[in-house]
C-alpha positions, 0 to 999 in steps of 0.5 A, a space after each residue: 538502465 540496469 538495477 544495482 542490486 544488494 542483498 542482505 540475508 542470513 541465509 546462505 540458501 536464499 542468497 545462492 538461490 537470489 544470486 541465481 535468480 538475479 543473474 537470468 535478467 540483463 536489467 538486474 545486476 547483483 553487486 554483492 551480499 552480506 549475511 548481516 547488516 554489520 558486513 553489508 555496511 562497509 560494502 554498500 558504503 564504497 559501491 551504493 546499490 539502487 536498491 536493497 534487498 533486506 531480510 529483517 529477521 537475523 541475529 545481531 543487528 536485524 534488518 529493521 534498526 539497519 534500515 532505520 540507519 539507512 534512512 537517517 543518513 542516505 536513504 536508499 530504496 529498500 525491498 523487505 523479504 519476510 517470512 510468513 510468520 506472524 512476528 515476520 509480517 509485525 516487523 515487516 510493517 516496522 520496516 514499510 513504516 520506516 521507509 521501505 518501498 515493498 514487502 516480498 512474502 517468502 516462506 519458511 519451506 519450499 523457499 526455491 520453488 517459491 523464488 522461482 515461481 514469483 521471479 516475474 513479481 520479484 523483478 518486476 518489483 526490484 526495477 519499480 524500486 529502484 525508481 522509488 523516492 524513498 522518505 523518512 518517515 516524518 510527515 506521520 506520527 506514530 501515536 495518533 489520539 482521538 482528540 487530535 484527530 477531532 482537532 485535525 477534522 474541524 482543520 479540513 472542514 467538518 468536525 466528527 458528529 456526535 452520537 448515532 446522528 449524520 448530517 450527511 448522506 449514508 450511501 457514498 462509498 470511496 474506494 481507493 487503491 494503492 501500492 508501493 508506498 501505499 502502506 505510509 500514504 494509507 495511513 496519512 490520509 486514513 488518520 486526518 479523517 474523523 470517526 464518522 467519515 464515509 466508508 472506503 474500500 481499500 485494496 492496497 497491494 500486499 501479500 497474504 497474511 500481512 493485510 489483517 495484521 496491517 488493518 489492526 495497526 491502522 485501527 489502533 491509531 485512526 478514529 475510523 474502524 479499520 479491519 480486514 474486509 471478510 465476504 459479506 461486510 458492510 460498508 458503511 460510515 466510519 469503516 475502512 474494509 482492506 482487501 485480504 492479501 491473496 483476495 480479490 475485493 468487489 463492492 456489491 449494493 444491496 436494499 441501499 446498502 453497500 457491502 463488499 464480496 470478498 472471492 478468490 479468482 486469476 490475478 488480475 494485472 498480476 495482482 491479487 487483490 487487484 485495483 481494476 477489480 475493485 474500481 470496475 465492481 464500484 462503478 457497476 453498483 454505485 455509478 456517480 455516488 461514489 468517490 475513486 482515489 488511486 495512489 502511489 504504486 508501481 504499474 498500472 493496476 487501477 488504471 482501467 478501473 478507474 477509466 470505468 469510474 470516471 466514464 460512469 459520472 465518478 468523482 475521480 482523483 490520483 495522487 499527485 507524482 511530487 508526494 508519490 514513492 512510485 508515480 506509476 499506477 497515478 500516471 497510467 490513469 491520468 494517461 487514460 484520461 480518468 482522472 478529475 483531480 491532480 492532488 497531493 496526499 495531504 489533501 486526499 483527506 479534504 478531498 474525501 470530506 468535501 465529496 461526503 458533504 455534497 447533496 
């Protein structure tokens, strides 16, 4: 299958040096570009591509409110390219919220070198995409309140405790993994849960710089505490860690406690953060006590971890392919034979609490 490719940048340099990128590969095809949505309208109407490649930073119509259109009518996959800035890593998750499937990091400087040095990743992800089942985003609220989600945890099976009291045990860690799709699916599962859920380690997919700030948009409307892990963090009740894009993630058990190690390193299935690197650490350090989810996400990072997991006496679960932007990272772990549990993303959140409250 080739990929039908359009790109939508105001850039003249990054169309030229995408086009030359693009034309290397017999399973891409470039169908056309635009310097801004407005043009880019009337061209994908007559000849649809597969997939979109946007810029989200440009004058007059920006690439966020084209692709809130886009989704209200006839979604169509869509790659975010975003500068490194910090307003570009706000609007990119504006963009992953409103339906994007990924989110490619570009600089503002040295910008040919870098589309050259990420071409694999750059292609990897435009053919992935292109497989996506891109959604409106209707099934998660913008606004979440605290009292809704106490109202939404007696709904699952237990109610958030009051106090500093826990009836359940301390020391049973979830660590999940995702990618994409993972941004939307995260914020799912993380807002159905109360305030004294167990602690989870997350590596989501997502490059560096747009971990801390996605971490601090999920804290604002979760009942658990949600930040970017750094090296030496505890996990414990209450807390989500995220692994900082550019990072490998570990969990580490120390004195009863679980903490996470936060360290450079190789990629690992191209990844960094990787999920296998975290799965494999949870299976070392906590054995059976820990839960394992893996999410939707392109390739089959994760997999082998959890393979790890569920051989060690692992509660392990992947996310069903009917509820998954991209069935890939869910699928080469059921393959492997690694998996307990088949479920759809609404019932992940259940799912975390009823492991939590076994003895």
């Amino acid at each position: 299958m080739v990929v039908k490719v359009f790109v939508v940048d105001d850039s003249a340099v990054v169309r030229q040096a995408l086009a030359h990128m693009l034309a290397d590969n017999p399973e891409i095809e470039l169908i056309g570009s635009a310097p801004n949505p407005l043009l880019a309208m009337e061209a994908i109407r007559k000849n649809p591509p597969d997939v979109l490649l946007l810029d989200i930073e440009m004058p007059g119509m920006d690439g966020l409110t084209f692709l809130r259109q886009i989704m209200a009518g006839t979604p169509i996959p869509t790659v975010i390219c975003s500068t490194l800035s910090t307003e570009g890593s706000r609007v990119a998750l504006d963009a992953l919220a409103a339906g994007a499937v990924a989110v490619l990091a570009k600089p503002k400087l040295g910008l040919k070198q870098h589309l050259d040095d990420s071409r694999h990743e750059m292609i990897q992800t435009l053919k992935s995409a292109a497989r996506a089942r891109p959604r409106v985003r209707s099934a998660i609220t913008s606004v979440v309140t605290r009292s809704a989600l106490a109202s939404a945890a007696v709904q699952i099976g237990r109610a958030p405790a009051l106090g500093g009291v826990h009836s359940f045990a301390m020391n049973k860690p979830v660590v999940i993994g995702s990618s994409t799709g993972g941004t939307q699916a995260l914020e799912l599962v993380l807002t159905s849960l109360p305030a004294d859920a167990p602690g989870i380690a997350i590596t989501q997919h997502m490059p560096e710089k747009f971990t801390a700030m996605y971490a601090q948009r999920l804290d604002g409307i979760c009942a658990m505490s949600v930040r970017e892990a750094r090296d030496g963090d505890r996990l414990e009740r209450g807390v989500a860690l995220i692994a900082p894009g550019g990072r490998h993630m570990q969990l580490k058990k120390m004195n009863g406690q679980y903490y996470v190690k936060v360290l450079d390193g190789p990629p690992v299935n191209r990844h960094k953060p990787s999920v296998d690197v975290l799965f494999k650490s949870a299976a070392e350090c906590a054995g059976r006590d820990v839960l394992g989810i893996i999410m939707t996400g392109m390739g089959d990072d994760g997999a082998r971890g959890m393979k790890v997991l569920h051989d060690g006496g692992a509660r392990t679960i992947a996310q069903n392919e009917e509820t998954c932007v991209v069935f890939g990272m869910p699928k080469e772990a059921i393959k492997l034979q690694a998996v307990d549990d088949i479920l759809p993303l609404e019932s992940l959140a259940r799912a975390i609490l009823q492991f939590d409250s076994r003895a």
